[in-house]
C-alpha positions as CSV (number, residue, x, y, z in Angstrom):
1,X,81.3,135.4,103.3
2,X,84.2,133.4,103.5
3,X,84.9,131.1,106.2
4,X,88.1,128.9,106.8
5,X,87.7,126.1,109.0
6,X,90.6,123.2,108.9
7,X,89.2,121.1,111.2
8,X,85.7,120.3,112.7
9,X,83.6,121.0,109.8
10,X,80.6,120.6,111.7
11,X,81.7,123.8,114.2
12,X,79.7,126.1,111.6
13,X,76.6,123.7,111.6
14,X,75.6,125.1,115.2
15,X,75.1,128.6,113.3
16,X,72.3,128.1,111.0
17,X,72.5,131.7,109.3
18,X,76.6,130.7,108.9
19,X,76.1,127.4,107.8
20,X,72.6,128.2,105.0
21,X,75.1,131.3,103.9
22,X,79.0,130.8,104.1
23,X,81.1,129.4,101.6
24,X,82.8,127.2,104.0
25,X,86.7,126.1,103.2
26,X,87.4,122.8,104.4
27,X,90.2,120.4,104.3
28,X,87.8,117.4,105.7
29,X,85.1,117.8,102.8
30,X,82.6,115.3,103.9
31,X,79.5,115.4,102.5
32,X,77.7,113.0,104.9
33,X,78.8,116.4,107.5
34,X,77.1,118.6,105.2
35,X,79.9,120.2,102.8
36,X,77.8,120.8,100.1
37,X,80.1,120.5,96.8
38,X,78.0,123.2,94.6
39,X,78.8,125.8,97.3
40,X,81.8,124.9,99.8
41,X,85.4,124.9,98.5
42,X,87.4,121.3,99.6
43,X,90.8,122.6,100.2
44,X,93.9,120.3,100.6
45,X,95.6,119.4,103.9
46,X,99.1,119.8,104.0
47,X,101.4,118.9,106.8
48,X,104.7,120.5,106.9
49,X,107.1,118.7,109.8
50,X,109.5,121.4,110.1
51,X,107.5,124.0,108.2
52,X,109.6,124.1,105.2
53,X,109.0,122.1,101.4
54,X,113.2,121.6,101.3
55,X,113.8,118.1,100.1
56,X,109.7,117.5,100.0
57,X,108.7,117.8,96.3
58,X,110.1,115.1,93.3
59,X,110.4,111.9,93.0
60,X,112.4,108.7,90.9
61,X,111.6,109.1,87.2
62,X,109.0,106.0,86.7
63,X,111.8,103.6,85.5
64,X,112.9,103.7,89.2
65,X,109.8,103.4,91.0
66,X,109.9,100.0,91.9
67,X,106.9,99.4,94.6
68,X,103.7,99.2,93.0
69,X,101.4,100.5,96.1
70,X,103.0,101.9,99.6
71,X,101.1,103.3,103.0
72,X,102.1,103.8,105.8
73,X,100.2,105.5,108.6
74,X,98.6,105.1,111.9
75,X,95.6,102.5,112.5
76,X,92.4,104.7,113.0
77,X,89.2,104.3,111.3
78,X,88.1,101.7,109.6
79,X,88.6,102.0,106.4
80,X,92.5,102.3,107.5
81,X,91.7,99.2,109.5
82,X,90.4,97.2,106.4
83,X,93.2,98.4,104.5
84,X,95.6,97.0,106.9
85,X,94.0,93.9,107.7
86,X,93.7,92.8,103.7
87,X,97.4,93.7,103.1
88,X,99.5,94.5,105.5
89,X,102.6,91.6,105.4
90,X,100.9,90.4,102.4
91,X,102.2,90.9,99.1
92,X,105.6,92.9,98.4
93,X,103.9,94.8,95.5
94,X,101.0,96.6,98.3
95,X,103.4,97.5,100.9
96,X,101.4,98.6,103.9
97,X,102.5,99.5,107.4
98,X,100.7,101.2,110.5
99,X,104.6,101.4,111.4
100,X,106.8,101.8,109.6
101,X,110.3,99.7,109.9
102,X,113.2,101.8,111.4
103,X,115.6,101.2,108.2
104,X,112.8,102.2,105.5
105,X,113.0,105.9,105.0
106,X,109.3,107.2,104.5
107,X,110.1,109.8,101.9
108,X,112.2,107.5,99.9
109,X,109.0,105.4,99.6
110,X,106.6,108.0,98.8
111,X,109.2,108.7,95.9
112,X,110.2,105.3,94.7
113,X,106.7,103.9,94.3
114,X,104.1,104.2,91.5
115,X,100.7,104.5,93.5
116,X,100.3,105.9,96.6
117,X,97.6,104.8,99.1
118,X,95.6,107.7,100.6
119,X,93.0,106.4,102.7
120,X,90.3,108.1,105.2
121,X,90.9,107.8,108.7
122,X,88.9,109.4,111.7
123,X,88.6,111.9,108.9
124,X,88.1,111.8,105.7
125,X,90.7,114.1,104.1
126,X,94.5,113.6,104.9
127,X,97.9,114.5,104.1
128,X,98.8,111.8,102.4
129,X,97.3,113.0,99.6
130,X,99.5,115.9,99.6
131,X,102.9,113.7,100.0
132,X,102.0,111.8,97.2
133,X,101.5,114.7,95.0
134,X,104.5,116.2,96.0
135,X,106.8,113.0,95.8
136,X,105.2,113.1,92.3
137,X,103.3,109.6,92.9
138,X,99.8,108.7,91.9
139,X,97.8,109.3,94.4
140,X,94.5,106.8,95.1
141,X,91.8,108.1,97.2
142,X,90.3,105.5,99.1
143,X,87.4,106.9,101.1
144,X,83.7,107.5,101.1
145,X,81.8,110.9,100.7
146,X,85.4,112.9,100.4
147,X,85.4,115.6,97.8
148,X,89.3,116.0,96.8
149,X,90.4,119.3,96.8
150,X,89.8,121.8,94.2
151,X,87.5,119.5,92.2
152,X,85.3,122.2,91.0
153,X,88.4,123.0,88.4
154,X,91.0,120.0,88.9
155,X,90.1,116.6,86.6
156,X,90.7,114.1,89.3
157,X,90.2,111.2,87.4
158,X,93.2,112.1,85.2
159,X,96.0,111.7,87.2
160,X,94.8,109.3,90.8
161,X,92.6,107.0,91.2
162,X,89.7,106.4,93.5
163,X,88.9,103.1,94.7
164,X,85.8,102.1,96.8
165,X,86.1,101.1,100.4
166,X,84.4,97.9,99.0
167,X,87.5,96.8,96.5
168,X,90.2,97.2,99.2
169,X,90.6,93.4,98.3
170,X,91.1,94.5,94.6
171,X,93.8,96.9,95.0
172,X,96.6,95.3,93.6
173,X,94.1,94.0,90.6
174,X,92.7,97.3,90.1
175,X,96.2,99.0,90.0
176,X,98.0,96.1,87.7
177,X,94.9,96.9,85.7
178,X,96.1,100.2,84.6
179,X,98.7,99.9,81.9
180,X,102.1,101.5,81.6
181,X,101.0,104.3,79.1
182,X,97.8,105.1,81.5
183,X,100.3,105.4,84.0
184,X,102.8,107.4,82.6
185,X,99.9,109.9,81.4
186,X,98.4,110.1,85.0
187,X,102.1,110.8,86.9
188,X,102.8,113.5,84.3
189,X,99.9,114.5,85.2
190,X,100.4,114.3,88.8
191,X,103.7,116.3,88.1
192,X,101.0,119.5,86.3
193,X,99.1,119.7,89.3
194,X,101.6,119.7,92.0
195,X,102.0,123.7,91.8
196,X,98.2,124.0,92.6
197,X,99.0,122.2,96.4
198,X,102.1,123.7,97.4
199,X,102.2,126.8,99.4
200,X,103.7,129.5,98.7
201,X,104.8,132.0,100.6
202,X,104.4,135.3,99.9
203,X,101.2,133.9,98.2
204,X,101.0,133.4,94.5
């Protein structure tokens, strides 16, 4: 049995013959909540504003991506609140806003810099992730017990990166660490995948 549950991964845990028995489908894969990696199927979560990918997927060639690191997002838990606390107003290179300014176009961002920031917030899973993919950045997971979607077939270590809540602090050494052939591989890479997280519609 197949069960599809996009948010409140524990609502099956109430159900002990669903939750011993399914093969649950969840966006927020957390394994301190019980997803259970050799069973349960991590799925990504994709947030569509007006329901339509126009204008959504691509992104500057690398030559033109010009910001190293960019987030912005709204300030909920606390990994999202360490994040903004080590760098937000910082350093140019990490740009990271819980707001972001009136004249910076969030799309434009997501498509002009090299590394975008995906971390956890009340959940661990979020649309970020998504965004980057399909603005064709690198995406880096920053999270704890999050399974990224489709990892039971998808190398994620070959195009994003995942960075401990621990080495917020080390972001901008972590990511300056990786040099411009890595990079290039892992956005190319980024670029293969992106067909896997798009829907589709009718379904391929």
């Amino acid at each position: 049995m197949i069960q599809y549950i996009k948010y409140g991964p524990l609502a099956s845990a109430y159900v002990d013959n669903l939750f011993n028995n399914s093969i649950r489908v969840l966006c927020n894969a957390n394994t301190s909540e019980g997803f259970k990696p050799t069973k349960d199927v991590s799925y990504p979560e994709v947030f569509l504003k007006t329901g339509e990918l126009t204008g959504l997927l691509g992104g500057y060639p690398p030559s033109q991506r010009t910001t190293l690191a960019f987030f912005a997002g709204h300030l909920h838990g606390h990994i999202r609140y360490l994040l903004l606390k080590t760098w937000k107003n910082k350093d140019q290179d990490v740009q990271v806003y819980d707001e972001i300014p009136e004249d910076v176009s969030y799309h434009t961002k997501l498509r002009s810099s090299k590394f975008c920031l995906c971390p956890s917030g009340y959940e661990v899973a979020s649309h970020r992730l998504t965004e980057a993919i399909f603005s064709e950045c690198v995406p880096v997971l920053i999270s704890d017990n999050y399974v990224p979607p489709f990892s039971d077939v998808l190398n994620w270590k070959a195009f994003s990166v995942q960075i401990d809540v621990k080495d917020i602090p080390n972001i901008k050494k972590i990511l300056m660490g990786i040099s411009q052939r890595q990079y290039l591989k892992m956005q190319r890479r980024v670029k293969q995948v992106q067909r896997h997280f798009v829907p589709n519609d009718p379904p391929k």
